[in-house]
GUGU-142293 format. One record per residue (C-alpha): residue in one letter; chain; x, y, z. Coordinates in Angstrom, 1 decimal, decimal comma. Layout:
// residues N
A  A  X  Y  Z
...
This chain:
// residues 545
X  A  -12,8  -2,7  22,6
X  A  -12,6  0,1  20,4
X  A  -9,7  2,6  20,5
X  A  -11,1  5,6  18,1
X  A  -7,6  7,2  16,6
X  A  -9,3  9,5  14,0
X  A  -11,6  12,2  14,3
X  A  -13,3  11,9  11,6
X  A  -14,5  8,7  9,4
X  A  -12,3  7,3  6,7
X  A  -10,1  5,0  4,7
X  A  -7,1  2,7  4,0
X  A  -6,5  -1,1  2,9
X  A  -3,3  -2,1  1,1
X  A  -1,2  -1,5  -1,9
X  A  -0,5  -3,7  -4,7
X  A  1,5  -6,6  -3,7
X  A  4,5  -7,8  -4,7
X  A  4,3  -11,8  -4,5
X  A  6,8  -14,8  -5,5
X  A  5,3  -15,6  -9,4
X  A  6,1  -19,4  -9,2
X  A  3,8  -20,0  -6,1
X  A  0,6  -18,5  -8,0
X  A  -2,1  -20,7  -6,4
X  A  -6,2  -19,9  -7,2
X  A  -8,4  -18,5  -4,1
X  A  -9,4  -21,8  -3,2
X  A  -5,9  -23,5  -2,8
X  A  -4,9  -20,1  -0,6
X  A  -7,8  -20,4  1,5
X  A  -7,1  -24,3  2,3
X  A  -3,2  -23,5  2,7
X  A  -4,0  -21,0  5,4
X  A  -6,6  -23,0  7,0
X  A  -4,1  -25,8  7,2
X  A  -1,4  -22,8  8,7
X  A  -3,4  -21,6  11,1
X  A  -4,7  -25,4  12,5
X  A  -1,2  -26,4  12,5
X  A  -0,6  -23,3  14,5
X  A  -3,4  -23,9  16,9
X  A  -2,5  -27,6  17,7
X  A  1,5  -27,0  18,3
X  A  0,4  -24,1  20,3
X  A  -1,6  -26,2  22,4
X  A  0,5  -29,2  22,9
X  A  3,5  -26,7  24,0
X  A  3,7  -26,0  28,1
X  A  5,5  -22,7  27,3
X  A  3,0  -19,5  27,0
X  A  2,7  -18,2  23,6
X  A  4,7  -14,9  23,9
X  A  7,8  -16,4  26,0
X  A  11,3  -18,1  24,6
X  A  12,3  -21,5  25,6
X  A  15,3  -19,5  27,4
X  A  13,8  -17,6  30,8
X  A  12,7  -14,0  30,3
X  A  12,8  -13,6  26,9
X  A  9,7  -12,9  24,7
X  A  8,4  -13,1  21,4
X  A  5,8  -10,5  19,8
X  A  3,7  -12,3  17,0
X  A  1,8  -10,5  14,3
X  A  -0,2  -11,7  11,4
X  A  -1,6  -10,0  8,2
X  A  -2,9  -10,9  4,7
X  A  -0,9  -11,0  1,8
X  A  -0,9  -7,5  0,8
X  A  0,6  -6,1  3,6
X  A  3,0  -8,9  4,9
X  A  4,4  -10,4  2,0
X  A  7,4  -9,7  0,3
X  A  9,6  -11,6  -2,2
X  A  13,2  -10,7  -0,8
X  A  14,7  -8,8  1,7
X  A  15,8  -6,3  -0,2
X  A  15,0  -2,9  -0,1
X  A  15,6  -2,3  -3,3
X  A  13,9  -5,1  -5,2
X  A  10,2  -4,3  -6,7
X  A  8,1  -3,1  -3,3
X  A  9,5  -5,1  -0,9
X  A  11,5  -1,8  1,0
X  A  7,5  -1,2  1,7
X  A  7,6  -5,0  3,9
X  A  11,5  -4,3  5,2
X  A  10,1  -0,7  6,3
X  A  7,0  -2,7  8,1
X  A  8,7  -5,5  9,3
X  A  11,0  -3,1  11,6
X  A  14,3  -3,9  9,4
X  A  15,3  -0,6  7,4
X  A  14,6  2,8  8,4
X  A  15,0  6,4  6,5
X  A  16,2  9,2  6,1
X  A  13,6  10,9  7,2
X  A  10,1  9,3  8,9
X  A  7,0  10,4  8,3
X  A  4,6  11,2  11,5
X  A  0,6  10,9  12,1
X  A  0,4  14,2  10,1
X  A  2,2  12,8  7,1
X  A  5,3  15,5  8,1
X  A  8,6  14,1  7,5
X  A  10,6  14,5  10,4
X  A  14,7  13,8  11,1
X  A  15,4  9,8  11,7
X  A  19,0  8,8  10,3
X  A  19,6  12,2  9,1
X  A  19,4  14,7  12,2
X  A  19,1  17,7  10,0
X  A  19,2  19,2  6,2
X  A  20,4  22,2  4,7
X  A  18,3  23,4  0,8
X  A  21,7  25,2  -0,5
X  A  20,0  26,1  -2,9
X  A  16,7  25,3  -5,4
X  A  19,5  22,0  -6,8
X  A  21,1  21,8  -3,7
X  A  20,5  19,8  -0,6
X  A  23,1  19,1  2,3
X  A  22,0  16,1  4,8
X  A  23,8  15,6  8,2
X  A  24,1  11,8  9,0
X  A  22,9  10,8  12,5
X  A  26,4  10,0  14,6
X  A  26,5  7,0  15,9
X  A  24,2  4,7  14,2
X  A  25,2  1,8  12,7
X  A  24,0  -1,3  10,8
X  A  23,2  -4,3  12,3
X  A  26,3  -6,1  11,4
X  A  28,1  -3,0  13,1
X  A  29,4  -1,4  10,3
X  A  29,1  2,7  11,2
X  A  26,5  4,5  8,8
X  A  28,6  7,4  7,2
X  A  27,1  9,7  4,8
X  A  29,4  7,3  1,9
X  A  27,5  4,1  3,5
X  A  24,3  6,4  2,4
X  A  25,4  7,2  -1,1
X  A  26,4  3,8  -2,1
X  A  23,3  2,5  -0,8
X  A  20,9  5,0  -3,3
X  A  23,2  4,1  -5,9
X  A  22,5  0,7  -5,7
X  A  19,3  0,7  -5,7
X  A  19,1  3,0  -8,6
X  A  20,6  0,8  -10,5
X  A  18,1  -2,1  -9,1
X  A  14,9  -0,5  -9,2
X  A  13,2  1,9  -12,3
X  A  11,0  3,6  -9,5
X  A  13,6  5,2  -8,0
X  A  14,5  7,8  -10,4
X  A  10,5  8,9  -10,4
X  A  10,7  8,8  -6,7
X  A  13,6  11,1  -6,3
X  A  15,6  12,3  -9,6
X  A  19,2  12,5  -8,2
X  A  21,5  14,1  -10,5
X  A  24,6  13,5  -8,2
X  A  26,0  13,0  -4,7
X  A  28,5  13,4  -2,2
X  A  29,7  12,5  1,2
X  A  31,9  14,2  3,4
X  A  31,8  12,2  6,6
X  A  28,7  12,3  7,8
X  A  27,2  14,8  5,6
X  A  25,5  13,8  2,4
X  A  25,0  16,5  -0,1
X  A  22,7  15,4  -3,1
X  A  21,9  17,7  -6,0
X  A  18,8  17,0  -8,3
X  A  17,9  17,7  -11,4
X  A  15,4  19,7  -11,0
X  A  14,0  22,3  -8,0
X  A  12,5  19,5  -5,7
X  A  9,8  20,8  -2,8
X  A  8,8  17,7  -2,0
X  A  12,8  15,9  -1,6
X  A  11,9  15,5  2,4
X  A  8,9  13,5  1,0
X  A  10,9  11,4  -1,1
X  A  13,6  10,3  1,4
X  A  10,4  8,7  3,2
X  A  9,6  6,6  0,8
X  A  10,9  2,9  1,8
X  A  12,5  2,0  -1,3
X  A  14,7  5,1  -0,2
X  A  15,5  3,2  3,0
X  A  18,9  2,7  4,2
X  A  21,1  -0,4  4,1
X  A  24,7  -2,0  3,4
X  A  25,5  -1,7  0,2
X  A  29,1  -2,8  0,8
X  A  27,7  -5,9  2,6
X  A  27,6  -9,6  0,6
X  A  23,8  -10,1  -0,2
X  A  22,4  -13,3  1,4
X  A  19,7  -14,6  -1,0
X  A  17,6  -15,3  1,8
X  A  17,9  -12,9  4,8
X  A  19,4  -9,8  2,3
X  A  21,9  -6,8  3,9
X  A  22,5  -5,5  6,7
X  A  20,1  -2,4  7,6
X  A  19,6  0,0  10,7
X  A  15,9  -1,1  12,3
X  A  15,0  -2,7  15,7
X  A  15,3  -6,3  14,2
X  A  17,2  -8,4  12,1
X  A  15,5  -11,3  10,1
X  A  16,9  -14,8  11,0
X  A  14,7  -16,6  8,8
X  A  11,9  -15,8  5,2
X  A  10,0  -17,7  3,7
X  A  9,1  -15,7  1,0
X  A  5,1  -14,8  1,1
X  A  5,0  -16,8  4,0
X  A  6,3  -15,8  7,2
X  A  9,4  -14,1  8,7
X  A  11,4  -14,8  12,3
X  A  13,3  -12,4  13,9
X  A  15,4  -10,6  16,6
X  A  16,2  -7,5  18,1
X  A  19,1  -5,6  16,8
X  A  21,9  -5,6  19,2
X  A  23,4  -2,6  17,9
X  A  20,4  -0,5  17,3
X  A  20,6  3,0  18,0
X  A  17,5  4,2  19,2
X  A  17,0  2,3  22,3
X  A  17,1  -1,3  23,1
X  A  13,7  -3,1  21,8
X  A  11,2  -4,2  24,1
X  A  10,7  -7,5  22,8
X  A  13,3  -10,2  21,9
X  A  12,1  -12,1  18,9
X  A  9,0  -11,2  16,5
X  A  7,1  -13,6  14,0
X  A  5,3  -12,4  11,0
X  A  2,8  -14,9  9,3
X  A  0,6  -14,5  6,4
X  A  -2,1  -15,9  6,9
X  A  -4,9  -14,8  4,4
X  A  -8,4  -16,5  5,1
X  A  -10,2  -13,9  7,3
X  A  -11,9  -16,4  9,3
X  A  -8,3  -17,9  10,0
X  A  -7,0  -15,3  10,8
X  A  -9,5  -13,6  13,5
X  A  -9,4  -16,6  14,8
X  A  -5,6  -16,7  15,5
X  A  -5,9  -13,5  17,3
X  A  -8,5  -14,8  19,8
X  A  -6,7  -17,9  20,5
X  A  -3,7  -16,2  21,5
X  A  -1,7  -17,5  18,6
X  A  -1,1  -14,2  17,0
X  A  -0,6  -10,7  19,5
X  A  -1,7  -8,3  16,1
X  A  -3,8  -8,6  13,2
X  A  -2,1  -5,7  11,0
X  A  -4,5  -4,0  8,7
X  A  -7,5  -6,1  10,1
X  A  -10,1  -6,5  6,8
X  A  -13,1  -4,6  7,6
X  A  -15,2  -8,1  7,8
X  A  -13,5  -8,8  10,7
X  A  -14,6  -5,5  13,0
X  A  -17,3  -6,7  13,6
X  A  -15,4  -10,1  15,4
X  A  -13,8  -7,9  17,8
X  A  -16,4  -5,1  18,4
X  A  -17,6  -6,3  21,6
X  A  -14,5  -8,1  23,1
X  A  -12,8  -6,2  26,2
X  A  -9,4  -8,6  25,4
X  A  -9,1  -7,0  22,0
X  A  -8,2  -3,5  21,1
X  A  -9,0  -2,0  17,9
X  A  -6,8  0,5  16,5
X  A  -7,8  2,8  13,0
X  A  -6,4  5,9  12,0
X  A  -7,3  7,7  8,4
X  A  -5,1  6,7  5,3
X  A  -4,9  7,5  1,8
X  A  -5,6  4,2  0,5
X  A  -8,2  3,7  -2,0
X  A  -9,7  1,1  -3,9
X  A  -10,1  1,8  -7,4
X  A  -10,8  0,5  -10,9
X  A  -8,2  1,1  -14,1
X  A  -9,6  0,7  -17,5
X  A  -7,0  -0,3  -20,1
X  A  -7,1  2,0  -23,2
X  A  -5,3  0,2  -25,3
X  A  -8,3  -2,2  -25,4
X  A  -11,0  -0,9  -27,9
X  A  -13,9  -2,6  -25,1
X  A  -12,8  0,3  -22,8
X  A  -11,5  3,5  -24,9
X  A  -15,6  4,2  -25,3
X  A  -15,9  7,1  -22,9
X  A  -19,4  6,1  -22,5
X  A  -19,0  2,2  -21,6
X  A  -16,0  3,3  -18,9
X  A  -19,1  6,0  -17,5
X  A  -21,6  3,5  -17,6
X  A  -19,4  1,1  -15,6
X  A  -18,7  3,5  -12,2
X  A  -22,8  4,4  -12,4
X  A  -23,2  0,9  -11,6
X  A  -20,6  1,2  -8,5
X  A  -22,9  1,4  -5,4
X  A  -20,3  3,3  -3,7
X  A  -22,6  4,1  -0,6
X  A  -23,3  0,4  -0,3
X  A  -20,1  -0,7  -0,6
X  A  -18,5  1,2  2,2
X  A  -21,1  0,6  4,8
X  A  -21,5  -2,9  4,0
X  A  -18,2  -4,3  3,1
X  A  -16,3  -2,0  4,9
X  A  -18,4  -2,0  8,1
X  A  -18,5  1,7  7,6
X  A  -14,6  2,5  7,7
X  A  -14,9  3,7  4,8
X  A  -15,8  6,9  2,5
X  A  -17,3  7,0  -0,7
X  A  -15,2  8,4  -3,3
X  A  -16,7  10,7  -6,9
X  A  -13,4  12,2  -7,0
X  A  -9,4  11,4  -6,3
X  A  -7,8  11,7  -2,9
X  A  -9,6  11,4  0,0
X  A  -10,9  15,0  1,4
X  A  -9,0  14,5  4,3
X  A  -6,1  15,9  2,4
X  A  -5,9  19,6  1,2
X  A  -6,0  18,5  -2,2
X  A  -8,5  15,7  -1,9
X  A  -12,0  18,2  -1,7
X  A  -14,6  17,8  -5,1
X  A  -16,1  21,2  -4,1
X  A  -16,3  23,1  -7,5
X  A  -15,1  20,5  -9,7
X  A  -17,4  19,3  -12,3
X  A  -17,8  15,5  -11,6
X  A  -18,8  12,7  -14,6
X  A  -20,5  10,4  -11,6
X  A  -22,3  11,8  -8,5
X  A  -23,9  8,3  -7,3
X  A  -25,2  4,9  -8,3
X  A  -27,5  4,8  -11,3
X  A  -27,7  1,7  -12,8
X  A  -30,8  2,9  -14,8
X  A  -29,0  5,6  -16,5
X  A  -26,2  3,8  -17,1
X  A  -28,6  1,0  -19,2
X  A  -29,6  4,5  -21,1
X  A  -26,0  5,5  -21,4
X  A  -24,8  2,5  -23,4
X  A  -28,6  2,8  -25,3
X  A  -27,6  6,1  -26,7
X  A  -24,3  5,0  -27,3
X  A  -25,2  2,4  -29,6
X  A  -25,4  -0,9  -27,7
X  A  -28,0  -3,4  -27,8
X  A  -28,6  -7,0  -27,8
X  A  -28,8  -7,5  -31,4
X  A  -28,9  -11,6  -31,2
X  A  -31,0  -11,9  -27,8
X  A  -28,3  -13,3  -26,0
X  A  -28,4  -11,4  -23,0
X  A  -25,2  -9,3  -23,6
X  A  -24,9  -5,9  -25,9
X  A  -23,2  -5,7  -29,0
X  A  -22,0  -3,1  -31,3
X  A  -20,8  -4,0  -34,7
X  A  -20,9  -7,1  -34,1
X  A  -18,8  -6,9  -30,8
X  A  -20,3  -7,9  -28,0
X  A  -20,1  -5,7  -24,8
X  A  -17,4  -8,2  -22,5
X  A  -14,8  -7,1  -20,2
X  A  -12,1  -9,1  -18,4
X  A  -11,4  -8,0  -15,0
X  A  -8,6  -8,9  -13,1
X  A  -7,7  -8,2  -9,2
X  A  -6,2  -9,4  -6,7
X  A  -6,9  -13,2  -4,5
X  A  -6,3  -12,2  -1,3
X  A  -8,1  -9,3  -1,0
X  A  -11,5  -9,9  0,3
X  A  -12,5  -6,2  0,1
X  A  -11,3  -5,8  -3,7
X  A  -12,9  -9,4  -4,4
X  A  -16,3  -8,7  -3,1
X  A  -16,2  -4,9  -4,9
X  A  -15,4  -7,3  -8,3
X  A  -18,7  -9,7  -7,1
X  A  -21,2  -6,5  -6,7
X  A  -19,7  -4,7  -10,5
X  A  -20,3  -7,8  -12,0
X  A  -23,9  -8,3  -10,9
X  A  -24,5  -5,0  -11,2
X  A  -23,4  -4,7  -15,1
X  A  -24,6  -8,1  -16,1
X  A  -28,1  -6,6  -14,9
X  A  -27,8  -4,0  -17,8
X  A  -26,7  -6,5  -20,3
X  A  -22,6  -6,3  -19,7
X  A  -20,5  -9,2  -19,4
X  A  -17,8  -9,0  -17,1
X  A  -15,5  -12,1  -16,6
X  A  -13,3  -12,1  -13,0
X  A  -9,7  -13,8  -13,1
X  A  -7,9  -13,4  -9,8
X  A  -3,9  -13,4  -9,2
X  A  -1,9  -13,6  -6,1
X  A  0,1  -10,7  -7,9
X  A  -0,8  -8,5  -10,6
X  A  2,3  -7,4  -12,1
X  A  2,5  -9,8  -14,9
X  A  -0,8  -9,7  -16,3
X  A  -0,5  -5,4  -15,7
X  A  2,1  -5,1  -17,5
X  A  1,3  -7,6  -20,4
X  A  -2,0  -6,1  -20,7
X  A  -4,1  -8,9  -20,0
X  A  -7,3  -7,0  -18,4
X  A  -9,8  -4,6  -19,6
X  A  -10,8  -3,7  -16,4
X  A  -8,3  -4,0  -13,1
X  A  -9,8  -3,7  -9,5
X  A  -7,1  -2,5  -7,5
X  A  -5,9  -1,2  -4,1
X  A  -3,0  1,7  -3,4
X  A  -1,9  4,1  -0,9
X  A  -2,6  7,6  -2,7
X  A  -0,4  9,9  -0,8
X  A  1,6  7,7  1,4
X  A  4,3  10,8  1,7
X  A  2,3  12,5  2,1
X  A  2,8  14,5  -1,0
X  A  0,2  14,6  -4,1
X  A  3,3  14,6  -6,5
X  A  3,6  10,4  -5,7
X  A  0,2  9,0  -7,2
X  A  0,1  11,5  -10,1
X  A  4,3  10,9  -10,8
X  A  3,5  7,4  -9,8
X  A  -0,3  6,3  -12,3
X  A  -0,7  10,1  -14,1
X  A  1,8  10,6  -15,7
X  A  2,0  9,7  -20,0
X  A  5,3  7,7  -19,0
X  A  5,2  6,9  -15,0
X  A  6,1  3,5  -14,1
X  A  2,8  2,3  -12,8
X  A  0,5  3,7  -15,5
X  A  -1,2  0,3  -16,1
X  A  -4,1  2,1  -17,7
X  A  -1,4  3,5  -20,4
X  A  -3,5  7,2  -19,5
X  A  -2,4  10,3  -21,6
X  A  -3,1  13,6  -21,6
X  A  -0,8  16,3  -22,0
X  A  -2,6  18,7  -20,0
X  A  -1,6  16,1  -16,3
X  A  1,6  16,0  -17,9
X  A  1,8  20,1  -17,8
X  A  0,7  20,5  -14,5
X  A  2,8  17,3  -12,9
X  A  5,9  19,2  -14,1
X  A  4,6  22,7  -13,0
X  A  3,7  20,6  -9,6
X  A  7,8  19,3  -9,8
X  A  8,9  23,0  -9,6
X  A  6,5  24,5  -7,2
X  A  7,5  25,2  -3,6
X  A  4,5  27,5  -2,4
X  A  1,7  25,0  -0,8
X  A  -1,5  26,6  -1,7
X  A  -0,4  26,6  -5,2
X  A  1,0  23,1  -5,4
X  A  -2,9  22,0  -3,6
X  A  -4,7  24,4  -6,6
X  A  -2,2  22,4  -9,1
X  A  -3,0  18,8  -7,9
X  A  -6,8  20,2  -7,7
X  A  -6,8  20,8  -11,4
X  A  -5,0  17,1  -12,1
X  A  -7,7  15,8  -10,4
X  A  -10,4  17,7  -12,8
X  A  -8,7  16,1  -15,4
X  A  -8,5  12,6  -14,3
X  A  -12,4  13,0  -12,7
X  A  -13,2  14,2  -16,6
X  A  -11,0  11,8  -18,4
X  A  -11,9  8,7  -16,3
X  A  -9,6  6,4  -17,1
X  A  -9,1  5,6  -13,3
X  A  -12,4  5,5  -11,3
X  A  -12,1  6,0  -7,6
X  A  -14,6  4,0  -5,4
X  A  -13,7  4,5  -1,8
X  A  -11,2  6,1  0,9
X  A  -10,7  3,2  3,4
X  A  -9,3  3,1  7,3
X  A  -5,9  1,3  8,5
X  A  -7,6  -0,7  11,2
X  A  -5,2  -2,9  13,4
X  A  -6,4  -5,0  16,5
X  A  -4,6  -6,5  19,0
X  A  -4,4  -8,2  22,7
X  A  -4,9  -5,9  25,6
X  A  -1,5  -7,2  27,0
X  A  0,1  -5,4  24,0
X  A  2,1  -2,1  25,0
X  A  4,0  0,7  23,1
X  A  2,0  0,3  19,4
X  A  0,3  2,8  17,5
X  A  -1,1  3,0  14,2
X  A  0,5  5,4  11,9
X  A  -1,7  6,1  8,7
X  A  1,2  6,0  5,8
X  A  1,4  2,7  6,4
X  A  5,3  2,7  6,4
X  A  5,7  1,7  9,9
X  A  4,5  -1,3  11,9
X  A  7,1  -3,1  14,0
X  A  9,0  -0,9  16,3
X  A  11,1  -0,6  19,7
X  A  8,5  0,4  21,8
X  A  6,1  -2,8  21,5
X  A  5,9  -4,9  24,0
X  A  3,4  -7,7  25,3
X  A  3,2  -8,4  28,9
X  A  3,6  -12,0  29,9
């Protein structure tokens, strides 16, 4: 059973994830883990007399979701660790400020309402009556301590909102930036922004107290999480008692789990696995248009990459039309240019693009007039005396990203380059050490909803995540003119003219605009797919007995 949420045909998968670096296992060893998991699974759930969604105690029930890697795991419990407020957010734990809806429109959530005093001003009143889950009240000081915390815990925050002060006043928060901000509203969505006990001692396993439906009672870091409703929560008693969250990351193992009954929710369903559920009238699938993308960074400060024409050559080899309908069962769009054209700022008409579709023969003839050849017959092009071999890393969990690395590197040893694959259950070690020439990756674009995030975020000469170590003065210009604009046809014309550059430059090399796809039991009530990605786990699910 298909439930169509979209009008029109598009995009999403996951962002990078954040895993535990002393449990790095190769695919294989994943693959047989989760196997194991989900056979264990299967057995105790057929040896127990008690129905799959129903406590041992009378009348109480459990909602059970599973999900890959990407998007269930997280190292802590802590908001403001790496991008594990992204999980907290998902799992239904920590809530915002502000909450974005299906139009990617910040709306009130624990603030009720703002006042822009003036273009460095902001005042924000502090929802009455909402408190954390340990029952502490949620005052506009229990707000301020909590951003200072994690500004002090995590380097993104300060290019995710640039505070320059703060201060509460009962329940009114006033916070002053540095700079004129158009896009704070944005901001205050993002989850590392989201709200939690600062004043509370930090458990290493189970972390603060924060303000969503439910409360963890056991994590297993990249593994699984328990947990229960949140007595105190404050917008409406949840509809479910207890949830479980499991990672389970084999495909096959994890389809399977959702028609057995062992799992109620497959949270960002792989595409692979649409085609599993396309005819079955106990299974509803959900999709609804993201901004996630996958996408290739070249690292320039390898000499293997810096040639312009060898980076060129590479996404002519990218059968982007292929790749979408195939591997992505069609929920999917092919991507010459940045953000997806379902945003504003995401349309190629009128820009001057340096790849307009596969062309594997003209990129052979690229590299030719370059300079490359096989000079010693071995298969592989050279120029003085280097041969033409890249290292690619991405990511072992993601089938999607894995099978994108399969069809480059086919493609490119076809025209005489050697690529050599090296997979990671996290990326951030070997990004940041600079162990890749080429890195096949998957992020949310715009998951604000704002164009400012991506280009602060990977554009920027200096931005956190600028694995590709990208320059150009000219993004830099325009990111700051984008900082200070407030009109929205001109901030869409600004990130327009970022995306020339980075189209022209091509250090980053955008292959396709993907779907959030989510399937789940028929007996599941109250769940909707929202397309940022932020939200999962709510109040309103429910799963009939």
């Amino acid at each position: 059973m298909i439930k169509d949420s979209t009008s029109d045909k598009v995009l999403t998968v996951i962002k990078d994830s954040t895993v535990d670096k002393n449990l790095t296992l190769d695919k294989e060893e994943l693959l047989m883990k989760n196997k194991v998991i989900a056979l264990a699974l299967c057995t105790a759930l057929t040896a127990s007399a008690l129905p799959v969604n129903v406590f041992a105690e009378e009348g109480q029930k459990t909602f059970t979701a599973g999900a890959t890697t990407g998007f269930f795991g997280a190292e802590s419990l802590d908001v403001a660790y790496n991008w594990d407020g992204w999980i907290m957010s998902i799992y239904g734990i920590s809530e915002n400020l502000f909450r974005l809806d299906e139009n990617y429109v910040p709306q009130p959530w624990l603030a009720e309402s703002y006042e822009n005093v003036d273009e460095l001003t902001w005042k924000f009143n502090i929802r009455e009556g909402v408190t954390f889950s340990d029952g502490n009240p949620v005052t506009a000081e229990a707000v301020k301590k909590c951003f200072e915390r994690t500004y002090e815990q995590n380097e993104r925050a300060s290019s995710t909102l640039d505070i320059a002060s703060m201060e509460a006043e009962g329940q009114v928060l006033t916070i002053k930036t540095s700079a004129p901000n158009p896009t704070i509203l944005n901001d205050l969505c993002d989850p590392l922004m989201g709200i939690y006990d600062a004043d509370a001692q930090v458990d290493p396993e189970l972390g603060v107290p924060c303000t969503g439906p439910f409360v963890a009672t056991s994590f297993t870091a990249m593994t699984e999480v328990s947990m229960v409703k949140n007595e105190n929560y404050w917008g409406g008693e949840p509809k479910v008692d207890k949830v479980e969250l499991k990672i389970i990351d084999d495909t096959e193992a994890l389809n399977m789990a959702l028609q057995n009954g062992e799992i109620d929710l497959i949270a960002q369903l792989p595409a692979a696995g649409t085609a599993v559920f396309a005819d079955n009238e106990d299974i509803v699938m959900e999709s609804k248009t993201s901004t996630r993308a996958n996408f290739l960074a070249y690292n320039m400060k390898h000499a293997v990459v810096e040639d312009a024409a060898v980076r060129k050559a590479i996404g002519m080899c990218v059968d982007r039309e292929a790749f979408a309908d195939v591997v992505y069962n069609g929920y999917a769009t092919p991507s010459y240019g940045v953000y997806p054209e379902s945003l504003p700022y995401g349309s190629t008409e009128g820009m001057e693009l340096t790849v307009t579709g596969y062309d594997s023969e003209g990129a052979a003839a690229l590299l030719a007039d370059a300079g490359y050849e096989d000079t010693d017959g071995d298969g592989i092009l050279d120029k003085d005396g280097e041969p033409l071999s890249l290292h690619a890393i991405t990511y072992s969990y993601n089938t999607e990203c894995l099978q994108l690395a399969d069809m480059i590197q086919a493609e490119l040893a076809g025209i005489g380059v050697e690529m050599t694959l090296e997979t990671y259950d996290v990326l951030d070690d070997p990004l940041a050490n600079d162990e890749f020439d080429l890195a096949i990756l998957s992020h949310a674009m715009a998951p604000t909803g704002s164009s400012q995030y991506f280009i602060s975020m990977l554009f920027e000469s200096d931005s956190s995540e600028n694995m590709a170590h990208y320059s150009n003065e000219e993004v830099d210009a325009l990111s700051d003119k984008l900082k200070a604009t407030f009109d929205e046809e001109e901030r869409n014309t600004i990130a327009k003219d970022v995306c020339q550059q980075v189209i022209s430059d091509k250090v980053y090399d955008f292959i396709v605009h993907q779907q959030l796809i989510c399937a789940y039991s028929d007996k599941v009530t109250g769940f909707e797919v929202n397309p940022s990605e932020y939200y999962l786990i709510t109040n309103t699910i429910d799963i009939a007995e």
